[in-house]
C-alpha positions in Angstrom: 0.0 -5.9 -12.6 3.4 -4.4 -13.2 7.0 -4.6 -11.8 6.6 -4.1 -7.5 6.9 -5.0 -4.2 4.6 -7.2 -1.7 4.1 -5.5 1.5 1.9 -7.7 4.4 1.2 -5.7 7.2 -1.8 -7.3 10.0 -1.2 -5.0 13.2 -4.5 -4.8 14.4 -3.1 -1.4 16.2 -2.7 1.0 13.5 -4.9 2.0 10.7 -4.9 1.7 7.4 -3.1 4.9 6.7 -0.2 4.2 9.0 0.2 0.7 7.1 0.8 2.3 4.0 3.1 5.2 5.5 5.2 1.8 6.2 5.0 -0.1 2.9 5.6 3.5 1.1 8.7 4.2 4.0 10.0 1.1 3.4 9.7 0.6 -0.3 11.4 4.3 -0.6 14.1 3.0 1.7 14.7 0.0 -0.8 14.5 1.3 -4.1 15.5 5.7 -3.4 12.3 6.3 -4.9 8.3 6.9 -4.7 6.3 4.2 -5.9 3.5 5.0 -8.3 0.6 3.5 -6.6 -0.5 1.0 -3.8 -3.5 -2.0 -4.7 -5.1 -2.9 -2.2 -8.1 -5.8 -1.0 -11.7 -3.6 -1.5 -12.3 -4.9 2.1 -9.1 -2.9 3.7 -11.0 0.5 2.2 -12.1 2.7 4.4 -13.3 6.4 3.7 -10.3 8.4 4.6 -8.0 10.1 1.9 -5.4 7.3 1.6 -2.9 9.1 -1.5 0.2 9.3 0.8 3.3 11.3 -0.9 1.7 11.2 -4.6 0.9 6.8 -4.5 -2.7 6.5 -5.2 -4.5 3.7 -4.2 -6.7 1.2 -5.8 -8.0 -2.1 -4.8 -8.6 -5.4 -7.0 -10.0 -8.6 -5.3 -6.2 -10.1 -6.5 -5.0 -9.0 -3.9 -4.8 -10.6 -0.4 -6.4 -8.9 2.8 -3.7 -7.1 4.7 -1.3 -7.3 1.7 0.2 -3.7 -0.2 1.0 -4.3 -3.6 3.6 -1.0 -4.5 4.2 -1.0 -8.2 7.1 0.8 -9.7 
């Protein structure tokens, strides 16, 4: 893994999509630009289309459940 930022986000309310729309928000808010991509736990996939703004997404079992890993 590169240079990023660790995003946790639990809230059973919103989906998976609206998490990341968060982590991406925030981390564009930060930093005054897009991250590259988002890795995510396998067990947070879901079918939908999750590339939001450009960020692909990817999962490794490295990282937590409920955790956004945005790399730079």
């Amino acid at each position: 893994m590169n240079e990023g930022m660790l995003w946790f986000d639990d809230d059973k309310k919103v989906d998976l999509r609206h998490k990341l729309e968060r982590a991406v928000g925030y981390f564009k808010q930060k930093y005054g630009y897009c991250p590259s991509q988002c890795i995510i736990h396998p067990s947070m996939l879901s079918n939908e289309d999750l590339n939001n703004n450009g960020v692909k997404v990817h999962t490794s079992s490295y990282v937590l459940p409920y955790h956004f890993w945005l790399e730079f």
